[in-house]
N, C-alpha and C positions, 0 to 999 in steps of 0.2 A: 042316743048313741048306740051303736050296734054292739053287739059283741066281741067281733072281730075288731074296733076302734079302737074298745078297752082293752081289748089283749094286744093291740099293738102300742099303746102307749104305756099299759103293762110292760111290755119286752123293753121297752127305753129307758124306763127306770130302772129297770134291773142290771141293764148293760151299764148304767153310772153307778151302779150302787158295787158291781163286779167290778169295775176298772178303781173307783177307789180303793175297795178291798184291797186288790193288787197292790197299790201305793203302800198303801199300811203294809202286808208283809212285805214289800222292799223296806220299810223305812225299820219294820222288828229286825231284819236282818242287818241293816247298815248298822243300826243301835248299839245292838248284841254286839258285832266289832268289835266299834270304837268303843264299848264298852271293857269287852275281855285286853284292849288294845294298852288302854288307860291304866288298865288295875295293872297288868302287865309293866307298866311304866312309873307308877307307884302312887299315882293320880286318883285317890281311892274317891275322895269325894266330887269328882269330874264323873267318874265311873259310876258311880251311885245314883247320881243325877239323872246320865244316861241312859240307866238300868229302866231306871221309873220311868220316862219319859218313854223306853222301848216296851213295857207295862203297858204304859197308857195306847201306844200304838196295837198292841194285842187285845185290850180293848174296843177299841175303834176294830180292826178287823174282824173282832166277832161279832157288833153290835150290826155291821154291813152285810155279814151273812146271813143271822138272823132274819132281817130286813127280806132277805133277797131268797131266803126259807117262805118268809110268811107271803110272798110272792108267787110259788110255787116255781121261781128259778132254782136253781142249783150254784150254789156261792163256788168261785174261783179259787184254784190256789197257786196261782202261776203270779207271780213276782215281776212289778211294771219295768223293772231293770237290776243292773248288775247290783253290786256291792263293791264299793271303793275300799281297799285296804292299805296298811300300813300308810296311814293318816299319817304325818305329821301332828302336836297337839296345837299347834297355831293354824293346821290350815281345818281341823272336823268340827267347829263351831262355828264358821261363815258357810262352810258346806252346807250344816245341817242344816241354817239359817237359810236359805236359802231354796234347801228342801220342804222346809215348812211353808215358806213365800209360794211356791208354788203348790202346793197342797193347798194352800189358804183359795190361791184365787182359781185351783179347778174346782174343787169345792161348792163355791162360790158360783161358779156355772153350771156344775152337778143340781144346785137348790137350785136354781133357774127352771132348768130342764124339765124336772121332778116338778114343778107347779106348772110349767105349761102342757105337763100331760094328766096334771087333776091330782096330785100324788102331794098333799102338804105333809103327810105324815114323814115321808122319807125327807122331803124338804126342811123341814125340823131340826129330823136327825142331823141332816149335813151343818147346818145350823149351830147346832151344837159343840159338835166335833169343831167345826171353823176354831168358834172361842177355845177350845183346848190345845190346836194346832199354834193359835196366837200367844197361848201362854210359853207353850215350847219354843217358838220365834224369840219372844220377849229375852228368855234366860240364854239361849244362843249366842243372841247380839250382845246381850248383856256381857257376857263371859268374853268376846269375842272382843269387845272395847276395852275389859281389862286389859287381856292379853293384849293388846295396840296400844296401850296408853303406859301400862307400867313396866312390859316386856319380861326377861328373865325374873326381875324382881318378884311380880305377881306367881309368874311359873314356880320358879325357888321356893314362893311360901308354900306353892300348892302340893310338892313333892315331899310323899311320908302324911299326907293327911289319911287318915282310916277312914275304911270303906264303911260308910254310916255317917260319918260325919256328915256328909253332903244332904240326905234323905230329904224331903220336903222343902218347898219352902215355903 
């Protein structure tokens, strides 16, 4: 393979390893929100949740740089879209949900890409990240079913919980 081969399916990888980055800081911004949105509302343990999961996303966008460092690209900081504000708290958990869903499956085509340009390492990576995107889907819908199934009741108990309560799970 010539040089020029490598460094063109180099530049490929790098370009999915940059447009995920982007997702992740859209997804630290959308977070932070409905996070400051929630505490705001007295939703501490919704907001804790949120915090950490937008953690985890600041994670994923640094691990993507990195990545796109040992590359010899230059990691993005431009944001794949807006930020949705003043959520509703019934409607920022089928959102987010939703947001992950799709992270999951470009993702998904990012590890594709990334092996068919000889790159399993980043392939991995996405890999990786996929399963943590899934565990943020999981708690989403999860959350998102309460709210649909027990309504104000669920809501009511959640209003006045402390921020900490939520932490881990």
């Amino acid at each position: 393979m010539s040089k020029q081969n490598r460094e063109q399916k180099k530049q490929k990888v790098i370009e999915v390893l940059n447009k995920a980055r982007s997702m992740e800081l859209q997804a630290i911004h959308q977070y932070m929100n409905q996070h400051y949105s929630l505490d705001d509302k007295d939703y501490g343990e919704f907001a804790t949740k949120i915090r950490t999961i937008a953690i985890d996303e600041m994670r994923h966008a640094e691990t993507f740089a990195e990545r796109v460092k040992e590359l010899d690209g230059e990691p993005t900081t431009e944001l794949a879209g807006g930020v949705e504000k003043n959520q509703d708290v019934e409607k920022i958990f089928p959102f987010d949900s939703e947001q992950e869903e799709e992270a999951i499956e470009t993702y998904n085509e990012f590890a594709q890409i990334c092996r068919e340009n000889n790159d399993t390492i980043s392939a991995k990576l996405f890999e990786t990240i996929i399963e943590e995107e899934q565990q943020h889907q999981n708690y989403f819908d999860d959350i998102d079913d309460h709210i649909k199934n027990l309504g104000n009741t669920y809501l009511a108990r959640m209003v006045g919980t402390a921020e900490g309560e939520g932490g881990e799970e």
